[in-house]
SETORKOL-472309 format. One record per residue (C-alpha): residue number from 1; residue in three letters; y, x, z. Coordinates in Angstrom, 1 decimal. Each point is the difference from the previous one (the first is absolute). Example, Ala and Ser with C-alpha at 12.3 -4.5 7.8 and 13.67 -1.06 7.14 Angstrom:
{1; 'ALA'; {-4.5; 12.3; 7.8}}
{2; 'SER'; {3.4; 1.4; -0.7}}
# end
This chain:
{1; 'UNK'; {0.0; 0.0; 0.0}}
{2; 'UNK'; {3.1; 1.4; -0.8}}
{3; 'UNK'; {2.8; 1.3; 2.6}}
{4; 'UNK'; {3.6; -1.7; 0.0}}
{5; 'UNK'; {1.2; 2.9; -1.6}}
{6; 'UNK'; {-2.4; -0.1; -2.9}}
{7; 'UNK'; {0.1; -3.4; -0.7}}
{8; 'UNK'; {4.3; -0.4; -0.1}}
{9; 'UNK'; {-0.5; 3.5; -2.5}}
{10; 'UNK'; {-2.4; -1.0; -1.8}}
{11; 'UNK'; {-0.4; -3.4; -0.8}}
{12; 'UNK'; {2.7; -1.1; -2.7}}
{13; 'UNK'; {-0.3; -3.4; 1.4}}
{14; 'UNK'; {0.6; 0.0; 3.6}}
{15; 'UNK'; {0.3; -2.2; 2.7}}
{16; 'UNK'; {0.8; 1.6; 3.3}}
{17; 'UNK'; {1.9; -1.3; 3.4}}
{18; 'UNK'; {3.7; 2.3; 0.8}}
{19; 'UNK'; {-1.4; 1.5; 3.1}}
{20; 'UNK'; {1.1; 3.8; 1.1}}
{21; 'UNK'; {-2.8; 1.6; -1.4}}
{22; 'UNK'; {0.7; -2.0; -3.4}}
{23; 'UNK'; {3.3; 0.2; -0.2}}
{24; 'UNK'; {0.5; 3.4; -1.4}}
{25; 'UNK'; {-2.9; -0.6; -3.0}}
{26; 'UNK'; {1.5; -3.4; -0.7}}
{27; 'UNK'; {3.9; 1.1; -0.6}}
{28; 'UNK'; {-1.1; 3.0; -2.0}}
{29; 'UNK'; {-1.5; -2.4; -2.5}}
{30; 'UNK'; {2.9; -2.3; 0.1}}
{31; 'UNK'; {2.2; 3.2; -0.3}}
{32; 'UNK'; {-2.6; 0.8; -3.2}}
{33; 'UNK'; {1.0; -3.1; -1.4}}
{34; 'UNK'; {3.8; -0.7; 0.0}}
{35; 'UNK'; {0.5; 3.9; -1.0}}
{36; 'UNK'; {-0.6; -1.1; -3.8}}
{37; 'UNK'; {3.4; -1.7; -0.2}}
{38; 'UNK'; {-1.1; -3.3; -1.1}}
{39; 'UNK'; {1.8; -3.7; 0.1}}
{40; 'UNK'; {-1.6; -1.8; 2.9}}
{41; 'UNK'; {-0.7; -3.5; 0.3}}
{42; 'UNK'; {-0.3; -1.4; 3.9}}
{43; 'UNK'; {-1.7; -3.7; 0.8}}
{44; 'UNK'; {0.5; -0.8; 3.7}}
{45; 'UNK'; {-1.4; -3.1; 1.6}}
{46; 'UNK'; {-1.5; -1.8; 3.7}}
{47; 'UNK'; {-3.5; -0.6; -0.3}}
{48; 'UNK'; {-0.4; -2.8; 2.2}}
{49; 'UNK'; {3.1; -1.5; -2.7}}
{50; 'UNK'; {-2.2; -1.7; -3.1}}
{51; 'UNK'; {2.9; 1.1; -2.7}}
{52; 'UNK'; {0.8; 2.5; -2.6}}
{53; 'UNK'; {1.5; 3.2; 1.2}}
{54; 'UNK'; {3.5; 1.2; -0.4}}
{55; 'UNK'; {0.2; 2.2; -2.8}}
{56; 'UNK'; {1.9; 3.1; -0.9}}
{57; 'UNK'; {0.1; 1.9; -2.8}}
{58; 'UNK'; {2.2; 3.1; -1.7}}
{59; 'UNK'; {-0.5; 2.1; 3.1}}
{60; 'UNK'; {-0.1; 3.6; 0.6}}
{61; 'UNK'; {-0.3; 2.6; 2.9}}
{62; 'UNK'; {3.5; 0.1; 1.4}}
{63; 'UNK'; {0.3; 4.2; -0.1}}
{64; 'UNK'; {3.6; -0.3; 1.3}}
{65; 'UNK'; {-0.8; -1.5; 3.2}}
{66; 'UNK'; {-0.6; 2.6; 2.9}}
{67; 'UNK'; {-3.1; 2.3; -0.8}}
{68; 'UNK'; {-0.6; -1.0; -3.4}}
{69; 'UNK'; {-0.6; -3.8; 1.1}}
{70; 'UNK'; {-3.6; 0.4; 1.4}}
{71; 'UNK'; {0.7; 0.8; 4.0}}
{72; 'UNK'; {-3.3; 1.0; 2.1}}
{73; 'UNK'; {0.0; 1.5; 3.6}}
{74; 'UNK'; {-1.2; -0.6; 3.8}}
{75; 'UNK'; {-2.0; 1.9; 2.3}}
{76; 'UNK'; {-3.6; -0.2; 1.7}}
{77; 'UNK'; {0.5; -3.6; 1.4}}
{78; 'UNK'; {1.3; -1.4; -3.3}}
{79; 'UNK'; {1.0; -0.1; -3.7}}
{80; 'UNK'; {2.4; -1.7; -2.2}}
{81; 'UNK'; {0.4; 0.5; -3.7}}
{82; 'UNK'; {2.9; -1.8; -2.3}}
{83; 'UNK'; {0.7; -0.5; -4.0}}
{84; 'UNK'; {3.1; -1.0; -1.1}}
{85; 'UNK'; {0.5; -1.5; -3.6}}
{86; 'UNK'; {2.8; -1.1; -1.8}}
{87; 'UNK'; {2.1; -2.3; -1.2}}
{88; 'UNK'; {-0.8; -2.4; 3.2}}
{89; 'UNK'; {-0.6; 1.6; 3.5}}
{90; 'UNK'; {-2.5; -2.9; 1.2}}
{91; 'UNK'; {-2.6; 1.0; -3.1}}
{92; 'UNK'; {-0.8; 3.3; 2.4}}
{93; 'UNK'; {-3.5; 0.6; 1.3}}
{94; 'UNK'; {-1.5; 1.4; 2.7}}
{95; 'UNK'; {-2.4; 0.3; 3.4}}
{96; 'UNK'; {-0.1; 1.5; 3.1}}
{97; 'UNK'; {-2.9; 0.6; 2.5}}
{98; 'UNK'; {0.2; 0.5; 3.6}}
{99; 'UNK'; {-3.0; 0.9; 2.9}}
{100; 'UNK'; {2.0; -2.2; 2.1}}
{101; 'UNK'; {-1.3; -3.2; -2.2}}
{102; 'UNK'; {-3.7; 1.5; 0.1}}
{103; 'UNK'; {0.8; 1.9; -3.9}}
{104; 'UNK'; {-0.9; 3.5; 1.5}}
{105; 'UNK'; {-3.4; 0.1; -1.6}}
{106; 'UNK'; {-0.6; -2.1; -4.1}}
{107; 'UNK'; {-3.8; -1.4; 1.6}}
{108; 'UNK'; {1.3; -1.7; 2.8}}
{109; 'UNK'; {2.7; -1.7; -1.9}}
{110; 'UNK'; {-2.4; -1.4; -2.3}}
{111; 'UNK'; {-2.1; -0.8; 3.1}}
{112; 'UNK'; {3.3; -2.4; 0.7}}
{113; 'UNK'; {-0.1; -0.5; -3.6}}
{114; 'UNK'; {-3.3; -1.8; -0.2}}
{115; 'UNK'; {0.5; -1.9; 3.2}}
{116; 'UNK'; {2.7; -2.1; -1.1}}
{117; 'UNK'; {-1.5; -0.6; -3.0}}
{118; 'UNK'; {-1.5; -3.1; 0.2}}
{119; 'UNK'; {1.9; -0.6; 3.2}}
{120; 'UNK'; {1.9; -4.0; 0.2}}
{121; 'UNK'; {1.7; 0.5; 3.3}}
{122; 'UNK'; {3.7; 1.0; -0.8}}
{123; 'UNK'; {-0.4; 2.7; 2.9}}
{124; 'UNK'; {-3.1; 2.0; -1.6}}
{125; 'UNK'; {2.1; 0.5; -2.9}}
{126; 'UNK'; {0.5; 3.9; -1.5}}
{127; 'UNK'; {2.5; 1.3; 1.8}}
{128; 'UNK'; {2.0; 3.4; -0.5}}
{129; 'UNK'; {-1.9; 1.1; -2.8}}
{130; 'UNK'; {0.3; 0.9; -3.6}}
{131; 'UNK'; {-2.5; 0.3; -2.8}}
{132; 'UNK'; {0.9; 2.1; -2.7}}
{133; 'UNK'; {-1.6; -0.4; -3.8}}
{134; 'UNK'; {0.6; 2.8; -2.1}}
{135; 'UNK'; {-1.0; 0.4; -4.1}}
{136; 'UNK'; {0.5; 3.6; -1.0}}
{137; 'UNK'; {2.2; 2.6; 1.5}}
{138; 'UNK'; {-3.2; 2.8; -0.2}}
{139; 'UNK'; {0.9; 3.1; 0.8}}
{140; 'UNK'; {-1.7; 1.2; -3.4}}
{141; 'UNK'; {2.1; -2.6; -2.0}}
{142; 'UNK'; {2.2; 1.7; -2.7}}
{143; 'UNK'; {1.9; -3.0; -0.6}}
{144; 'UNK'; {0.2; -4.3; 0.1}}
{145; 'UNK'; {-2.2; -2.1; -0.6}}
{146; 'UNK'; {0.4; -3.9; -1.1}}
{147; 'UNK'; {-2.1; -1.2; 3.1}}
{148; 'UNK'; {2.1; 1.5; 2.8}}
{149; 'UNK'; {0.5; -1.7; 2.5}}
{150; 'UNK'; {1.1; -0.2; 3.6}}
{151; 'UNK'; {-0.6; -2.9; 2.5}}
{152; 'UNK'; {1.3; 0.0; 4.1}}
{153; 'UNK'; {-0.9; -3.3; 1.5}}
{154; 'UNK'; {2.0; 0.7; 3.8}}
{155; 'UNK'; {-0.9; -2.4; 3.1}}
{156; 'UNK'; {2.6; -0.2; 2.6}}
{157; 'UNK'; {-0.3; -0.6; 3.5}}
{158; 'UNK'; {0.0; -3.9; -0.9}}
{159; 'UNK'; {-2.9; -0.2; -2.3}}
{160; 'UNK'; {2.2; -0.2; -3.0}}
{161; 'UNK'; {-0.9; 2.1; -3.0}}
{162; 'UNK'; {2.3; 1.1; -2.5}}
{163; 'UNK'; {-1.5; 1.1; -3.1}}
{164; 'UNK'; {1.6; 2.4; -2.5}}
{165; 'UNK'; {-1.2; 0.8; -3.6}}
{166; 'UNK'; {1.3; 3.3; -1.7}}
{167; 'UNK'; {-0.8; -0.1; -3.3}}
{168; 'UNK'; {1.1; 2.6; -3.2}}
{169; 'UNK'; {1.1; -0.6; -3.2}}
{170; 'UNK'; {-0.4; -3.2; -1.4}}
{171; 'UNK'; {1.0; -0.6; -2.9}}
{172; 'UNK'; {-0.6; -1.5; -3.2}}
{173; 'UNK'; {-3.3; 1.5; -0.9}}
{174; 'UNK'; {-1.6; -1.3; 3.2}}
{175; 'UNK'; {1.4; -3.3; -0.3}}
{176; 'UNK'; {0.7; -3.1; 2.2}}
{177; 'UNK'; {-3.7; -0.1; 0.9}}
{178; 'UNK'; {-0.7; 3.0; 1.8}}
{179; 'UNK'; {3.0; -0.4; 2.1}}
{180; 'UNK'; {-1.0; -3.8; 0.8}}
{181; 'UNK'; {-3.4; 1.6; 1.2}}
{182; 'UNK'; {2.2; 1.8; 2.4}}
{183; 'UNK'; {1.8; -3.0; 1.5}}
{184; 'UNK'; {-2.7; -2.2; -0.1}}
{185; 'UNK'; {-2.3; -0.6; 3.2}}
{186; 'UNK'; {-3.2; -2.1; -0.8}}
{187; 'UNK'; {-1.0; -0.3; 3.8}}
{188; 'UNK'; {-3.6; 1.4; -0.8}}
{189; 'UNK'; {0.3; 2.6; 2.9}}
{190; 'UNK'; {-1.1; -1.0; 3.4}}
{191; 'UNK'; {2.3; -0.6; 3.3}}
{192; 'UNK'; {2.0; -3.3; 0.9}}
{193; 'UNK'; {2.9; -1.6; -2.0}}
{194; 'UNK'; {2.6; 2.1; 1.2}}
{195; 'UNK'; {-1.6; 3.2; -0.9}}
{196; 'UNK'; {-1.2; -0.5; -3.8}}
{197; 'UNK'; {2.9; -2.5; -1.1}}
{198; 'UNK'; {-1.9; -2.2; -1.7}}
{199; 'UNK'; {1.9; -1.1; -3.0}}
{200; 'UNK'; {-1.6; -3.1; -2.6}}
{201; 'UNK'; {-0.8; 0.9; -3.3}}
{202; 'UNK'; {2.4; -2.5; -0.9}}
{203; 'UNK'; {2.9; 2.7; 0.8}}
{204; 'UNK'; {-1.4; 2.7; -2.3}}
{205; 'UNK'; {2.8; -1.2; -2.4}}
{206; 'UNK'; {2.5; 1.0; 2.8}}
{207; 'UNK'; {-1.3; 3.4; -0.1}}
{208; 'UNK'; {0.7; 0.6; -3.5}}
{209; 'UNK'; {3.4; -1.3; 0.5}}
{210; 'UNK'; {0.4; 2.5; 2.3}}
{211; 'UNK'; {-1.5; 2.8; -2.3}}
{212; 'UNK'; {1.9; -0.9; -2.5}}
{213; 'UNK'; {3.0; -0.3; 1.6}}
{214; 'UNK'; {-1.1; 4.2; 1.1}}
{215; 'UNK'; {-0.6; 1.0; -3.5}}
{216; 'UNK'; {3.1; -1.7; -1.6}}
{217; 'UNK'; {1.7; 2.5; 2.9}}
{218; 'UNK'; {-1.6; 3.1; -0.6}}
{219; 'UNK'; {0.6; -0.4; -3.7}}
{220; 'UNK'; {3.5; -0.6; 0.5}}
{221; 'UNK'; {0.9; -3.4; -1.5}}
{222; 'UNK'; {-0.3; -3.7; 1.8}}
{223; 'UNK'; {-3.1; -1.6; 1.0}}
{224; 'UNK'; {-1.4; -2.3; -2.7}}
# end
């Protein structure tokens, strides 16, 4: 079975919990990926909210702001790490973890993880926690790929999750498709309603608004 360290290195697609012996793997990729200067596209929704998520498109790594616009620091007890992107300040991304919330060690935050999982009592809820989906970012990659990708899904001390999708390059040779694939959630994963956001397949046709809407923006012109 392989260690944390192998798995975050090696494994193109990852899926690992911000803990402090993740944190340094996990920001190097994400470091690996915005280094390649490309326009950025940013869906941010609720989960426990069944509609589309906000959508922002044209973006890029904000290398005015302080330290290039990707902050990272802490000590023993905790870590934060920040990207700024611009135009809009509220598109940013980012996660911290801290042994404080029980994030000093990635097994026993999925331990927590699992536990809520299938949990229906609003106080075993995930809590303080952040999973972390990466696509790419290798250390042996030369350059992009189409199918890179970055995903934080953050759980506050409420229960609430905020999920963030960071997703390169779209334009018109992927096409509205592959970016509604992006927004849409089919509610096939397990959990409880407000962790998968369960959305009808009647809303699909929202998605594509909303991808459409993102490609008309990183094109330049209005939406359609």
């Amino acid at each position: 079975m392989p260690t944390v360290i192998d798995r975050i290195r090696t494994q193109r697609h990852v899926e690992a919990m911000a803990a402090l012996d993740t944190f340094g793997l996990l920001t190097a990729r994400i470091r690996k990926l915005l280094s390649w200067g490309r326009r950025i596209t940013v869906t941010q929704r609720y989960t426990y909210v069944d509609q589309p998520p906000t959508v922002t498109a044209g973006l890029m790594l904000d290398t005015s702001a302080r330290r290039g616009g990707i902050s990272e620091g802490g000590n023993a007890d905790g870590r934060h790490f920040g990207v700024a992107l611009t135009p809009g300040l509220m598109a940013g991304f980012g996660f911290s973890a801290y042994a404080s919330d029980g994030n000093r060690f990635e097994a026993d935050v999925w331990k927590r993880y699992h536990a809520g999982k299938n949990s229906t009592e609003f106080w075993d809820r995930r809590r303080n926690m952040t999973q972390v989906t990466i696509n790419g970012g290798m250390d042996g990659d030369t350059g992009p790929a189409r199918d890179d990708l970055i995903v934080i899904r953050a759980w506050n001390s409420d229960g609430v999750c905020d999920e963030k999708v960071i997703a390169f390059d779209y334009g018109p040779e992927n096409g509205v498709c592959r970016l509604a694939r992006h927004l849409y959630v089919s509610g096939g994963g397990a959990g409880s309603d407000w962790d998968t956001g369960r959305v009808p397949d009647g809303v699909y046709s929202e998605y594509e608004q909303h991808a459409e809407a993102a490609i008309a923006a990183y094109e330049g012109r209005g939406a359609a």
